[in-house]
N, C-alpha and C positions, 0 to 999 in steps of 0.2 A: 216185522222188522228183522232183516237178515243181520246175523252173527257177524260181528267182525272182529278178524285175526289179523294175522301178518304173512299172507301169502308165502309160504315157501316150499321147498319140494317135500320137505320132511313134517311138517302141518297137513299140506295139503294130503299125504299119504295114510298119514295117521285119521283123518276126516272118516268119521263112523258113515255108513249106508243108513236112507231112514228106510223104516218097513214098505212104506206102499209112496208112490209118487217121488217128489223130489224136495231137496232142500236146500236155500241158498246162503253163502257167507261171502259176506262183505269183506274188502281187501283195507287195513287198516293203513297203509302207506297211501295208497293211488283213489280218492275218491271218484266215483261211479264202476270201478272193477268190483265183479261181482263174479262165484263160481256156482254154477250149478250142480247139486251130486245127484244122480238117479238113483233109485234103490236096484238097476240093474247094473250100477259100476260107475257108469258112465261117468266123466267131468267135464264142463264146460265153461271159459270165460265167456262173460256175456259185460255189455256197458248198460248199467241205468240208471238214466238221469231222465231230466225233466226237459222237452226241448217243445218249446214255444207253450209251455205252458202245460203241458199233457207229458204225463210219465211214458217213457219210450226202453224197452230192449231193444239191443240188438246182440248178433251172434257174432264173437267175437274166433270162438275153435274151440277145438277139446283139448282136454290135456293126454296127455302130456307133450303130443306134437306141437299145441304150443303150449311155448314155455310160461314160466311169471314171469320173467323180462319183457318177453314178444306179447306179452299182454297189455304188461304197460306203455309200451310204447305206442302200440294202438290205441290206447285209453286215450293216452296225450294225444294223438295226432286227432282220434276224433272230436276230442275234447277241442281244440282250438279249431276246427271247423265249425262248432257249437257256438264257440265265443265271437267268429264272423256272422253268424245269423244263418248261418246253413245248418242246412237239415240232413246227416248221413242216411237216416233211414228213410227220404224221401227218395235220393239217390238210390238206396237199391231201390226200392217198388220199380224208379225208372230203367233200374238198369237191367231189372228181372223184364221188364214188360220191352226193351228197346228189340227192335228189326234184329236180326240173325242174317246170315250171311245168304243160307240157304232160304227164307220169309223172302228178303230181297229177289233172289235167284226167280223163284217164282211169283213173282207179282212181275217183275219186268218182263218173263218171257211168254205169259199170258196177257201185259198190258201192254205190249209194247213187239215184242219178238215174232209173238204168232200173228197180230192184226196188221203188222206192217213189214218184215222179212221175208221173203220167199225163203232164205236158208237158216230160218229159226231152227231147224233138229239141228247147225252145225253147234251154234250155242247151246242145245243141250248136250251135245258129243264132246264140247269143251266141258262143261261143270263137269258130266260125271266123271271126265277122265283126271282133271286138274284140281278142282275145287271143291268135291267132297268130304278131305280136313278141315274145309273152313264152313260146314255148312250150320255146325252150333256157335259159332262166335260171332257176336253181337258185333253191328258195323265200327260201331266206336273203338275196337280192338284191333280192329284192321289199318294198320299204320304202313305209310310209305314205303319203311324197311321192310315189310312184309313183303310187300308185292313187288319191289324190286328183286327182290330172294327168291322169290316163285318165277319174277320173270327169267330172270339168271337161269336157275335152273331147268327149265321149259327149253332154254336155249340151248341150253349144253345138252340134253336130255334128247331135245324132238328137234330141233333147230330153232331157227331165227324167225320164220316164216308163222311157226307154230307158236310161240312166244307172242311174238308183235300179234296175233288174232285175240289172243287171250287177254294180253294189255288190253284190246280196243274196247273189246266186253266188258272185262272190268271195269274200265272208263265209261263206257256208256251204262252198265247197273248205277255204280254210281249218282252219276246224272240223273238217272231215271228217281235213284230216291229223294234226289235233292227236289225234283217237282211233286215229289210227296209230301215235303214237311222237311225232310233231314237235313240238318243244320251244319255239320262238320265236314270239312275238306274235303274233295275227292282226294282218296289216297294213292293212285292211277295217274293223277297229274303231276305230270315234271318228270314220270319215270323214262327213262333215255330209248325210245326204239331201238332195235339191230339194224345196220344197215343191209338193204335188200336187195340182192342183184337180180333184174330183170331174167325170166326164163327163158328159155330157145330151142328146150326141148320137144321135140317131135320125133314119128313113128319114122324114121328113115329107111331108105330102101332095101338095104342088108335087115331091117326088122321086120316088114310086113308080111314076108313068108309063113317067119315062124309067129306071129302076132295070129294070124288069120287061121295057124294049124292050132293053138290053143282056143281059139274063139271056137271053133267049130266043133272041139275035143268034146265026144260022149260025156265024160260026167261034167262040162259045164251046161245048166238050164236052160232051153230056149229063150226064155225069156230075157236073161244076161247075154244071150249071142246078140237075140234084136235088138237090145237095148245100145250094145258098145257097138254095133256095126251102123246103127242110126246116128249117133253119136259123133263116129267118124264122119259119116257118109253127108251130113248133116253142118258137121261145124256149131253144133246150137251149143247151148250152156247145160251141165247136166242137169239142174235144175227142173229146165223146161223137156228136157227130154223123159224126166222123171213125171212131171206133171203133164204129158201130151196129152188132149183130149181130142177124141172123133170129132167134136163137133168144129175144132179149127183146120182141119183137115179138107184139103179139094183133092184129092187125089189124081182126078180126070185129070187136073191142067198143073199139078204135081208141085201145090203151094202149102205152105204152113203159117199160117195166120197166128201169130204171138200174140195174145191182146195185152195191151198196158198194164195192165194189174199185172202179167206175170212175166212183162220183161224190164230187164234190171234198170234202162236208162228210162223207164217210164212212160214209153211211147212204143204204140204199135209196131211189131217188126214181122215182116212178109221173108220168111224165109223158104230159096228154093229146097225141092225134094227131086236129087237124080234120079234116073228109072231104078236105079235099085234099089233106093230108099223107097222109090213106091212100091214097089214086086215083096218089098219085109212088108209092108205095112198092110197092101191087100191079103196078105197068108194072114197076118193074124187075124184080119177081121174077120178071115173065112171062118178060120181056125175056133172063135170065143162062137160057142150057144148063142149067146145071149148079150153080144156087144153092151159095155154099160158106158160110165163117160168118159172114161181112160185108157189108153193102149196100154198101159203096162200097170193096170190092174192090183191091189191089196185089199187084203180085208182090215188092214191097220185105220189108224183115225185119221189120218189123209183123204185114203181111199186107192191111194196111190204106192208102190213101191216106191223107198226113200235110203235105203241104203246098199249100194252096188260094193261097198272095199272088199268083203269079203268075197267075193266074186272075182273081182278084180287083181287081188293078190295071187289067187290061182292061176288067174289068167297069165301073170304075169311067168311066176315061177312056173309054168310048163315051157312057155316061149324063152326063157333065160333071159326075159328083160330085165333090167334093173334100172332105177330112176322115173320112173316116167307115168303121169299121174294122171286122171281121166282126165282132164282138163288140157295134156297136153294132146287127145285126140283134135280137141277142136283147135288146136295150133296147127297139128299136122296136117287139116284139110287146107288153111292157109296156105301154109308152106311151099305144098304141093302146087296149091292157085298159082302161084309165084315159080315154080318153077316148070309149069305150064303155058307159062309167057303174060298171066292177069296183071295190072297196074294193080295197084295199091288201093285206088278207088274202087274196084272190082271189088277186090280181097275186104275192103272196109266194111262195101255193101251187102257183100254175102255174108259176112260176120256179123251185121248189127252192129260194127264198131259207132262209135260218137265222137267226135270232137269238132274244134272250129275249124282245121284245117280242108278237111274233106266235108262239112256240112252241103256248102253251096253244089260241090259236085256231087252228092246225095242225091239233092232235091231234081237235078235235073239227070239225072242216069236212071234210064227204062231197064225192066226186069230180063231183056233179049241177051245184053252180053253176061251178064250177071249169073245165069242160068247156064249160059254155052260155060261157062270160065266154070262153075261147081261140078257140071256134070262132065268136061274135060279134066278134071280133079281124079275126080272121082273115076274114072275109068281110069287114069292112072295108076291111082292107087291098088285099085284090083287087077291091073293088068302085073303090076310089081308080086303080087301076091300068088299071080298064076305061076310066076317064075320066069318074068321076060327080065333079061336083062340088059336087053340095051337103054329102059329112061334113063336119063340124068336122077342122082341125086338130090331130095328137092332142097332149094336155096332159102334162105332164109330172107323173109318179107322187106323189102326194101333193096335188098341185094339182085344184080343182072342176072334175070333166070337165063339158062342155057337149052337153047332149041331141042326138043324132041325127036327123035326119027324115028320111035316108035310106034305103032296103029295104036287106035283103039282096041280092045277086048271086046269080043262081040258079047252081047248082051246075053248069050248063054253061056260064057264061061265067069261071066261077072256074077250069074245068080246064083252059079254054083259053089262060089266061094261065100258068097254071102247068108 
């Protein structure tokens, strides 16, 4: 049976150390406050009382950081959690055992990210760069105000673009735990997106000079020249250009067979390949020993190369671009389409675009003008690069392109820039 005093600073100080283990006193004001002394110093409130019939500690703090007031108050507060029929120290076991920010992180991005995302690394590229502070805090801590603060500053930080991706993540871990079991609100929901202005960014014809004199530049990689000049040349998603395999590949009749698994609207897409995109592609299969089932090759767990930025920022800063993001390549093949005299159905077709408008004229457009309008592009583009300057500027998709009086680039000055 522990000693009971009257808790106070100048008691509890005066409290002798016992020789070996610990020894505890009872608080003669606040029943169930209890201190523990160590024979190494130590002090500790602890509460014990009896809850559903079985004697129960818990760990209340040390002293003196907390005080005898801040003890009793705790006393009380857990004490009338007692007297509703709740159990605080069932509550920790639960709250010691609940999901963590970073448990959640990885169960959704191996349940859910990797078996069904083609751009699953983008979500790991968001955790580790945003959400590593949150990766010990259990979900139930993660409140609204949280993640509208994180989003805020994501925006002011990285922009609006970068924010609203990381909302949607967030949003969808969420969800992902709520099909596991977790009962409490998404805290992601209600938070206010940024509004987003449409891009319109492309390689324009005052950039492709110096664009083409950085791609080609000695210390950047073969492997980064073929990649951003397929890319361009190509119009595809970097995604799929990351992921190309030989085996979708006809080279002869110069097609790129997308299969459904790995394109975004879920259905087959036949993308053409101009001679120049075939002339990269034949080099490097000359180029590999040992061709295996990827043009652009890793020994990472893909199998495949998955990250071009760092590439891409050099590229960038030799050329003196500013703005303009792998993704605006595949605008710029459009662009050009469009200012080559392509309809918008052309330009939809060669993109893989989707929607209701142009579905019907899809289904009945042959791969003949499709092919003339990419690889008319695309000689453009490198003929801009060789340093002709009479093309037009390209116009932007929907906009009246402006007639040509330019030639094509003969196919040996196209491969030497490429």
């Amino acid at each position: 049976m522990a000693e009971k005093i009257n808790f106070t600073q100048n008691a509890i100080e005066k409290l002798p150390l016992p020789k070996t283990g610990r020894t505890y006193y009872a608080d003669a004001k606040t029943p169930g406050l209890v201190l523990a002394v160590w024979d190494s110093g130590v002090k500790a409130f602890e509460l014990y009382k009896r809850i559903a019939g079985r004697p129960t500690r818990l760990k209340i703090g040390r002293y003196p950081q907390v005080t005898v007031e801040q003890a009793r108050k705790e006393i009380a507060r857990l004490s009338g959690q007692i007297a509703q029929g709740k159990n605080p120290a069932e509550s920790r076991r639960k709250a010691r055992a609940e999901t963590t920010v970073g448990e959640l992180f990885a169960l959704y991005l191996n349940g859910h990210a990797k078996p069904h995302k083609r751009t699953w690394q983008g979500d790991q590229d968001q955790f580790d760069r945003y959400l590593v502070p949150w990766t010990a805090r259990k979900l139930s801590q993660i409140r609204k105000a949280d993640v509208a603060a994180l989003h805020a500053k994501v925006g002011k930080d990285n922009g609006p673009y970068a924010a609203n991706r990381l909302l949607a993540m967030l949003s969808a871990m969420f969800n992902y735990a709520s099909g596991l079991g977790y009962e409490s609100p998404n805290p992601a929901k209600g938070v206010k997106k940024f509004k987003e202005q449409s891009r319109d960014r492309f390689l324009r014809a005052d950039e492709i000079q110096s664009f083409f004199a950085a791609l080609g530049h000695e210390e950047t990689p073969q492997i980064w020249q073929d990649f951003f000049a397929l890319s361009l040349l190509t119009g595809a998603r970097r995604s799929n250009v990351l992921a190309m395999k030989w085996a979708d590949l006809e080279l002869k009749r110069g097609l790129w067979k997308i299969p459904e698994s790995e394109s975004k609207n879920k259905e087959p897409l036949l993308c053409i390949l101009p001679p120049q995109a075939v002339e990269i592609l034949q080099r490097r299969h000359a180029d590999q020993t040992e061709p295996g089932e990827y043009v652009f090759p890793s020994w990472g767990e893909s199998g495949h190369v998955t990250e071009p930025k760092k590439a891409w920022k050099q590229i960038l800063h030799r050329a003196k671009i500013k703005d303009l993001r792998i993704h605006d390549l595949r605008r710029t093949l459009g662009s050009w389409q469009a200012a080559t005299g392509a309809s918008l159905s052309i330009i939809g077709r060669s993109l893989g675009h989707k929607n209701v408008a142009t579905t019907a004229v899809y289904a009945r457009l042959d791969l003949d003008p499709v092919r003339a309008s990419v690889n008319t592009a695309a000689d453009a583009i490198l003929a801009a690069a060789n340093g002709m300057k009479t093309l037009p500027a390209p116009a932007k998709p929907g906009e009246s392109p402006k007639k040509s009086k330019a030639k094509s680039p003969t196919p040996k000055k196209s491969r030497k820039k490429t």
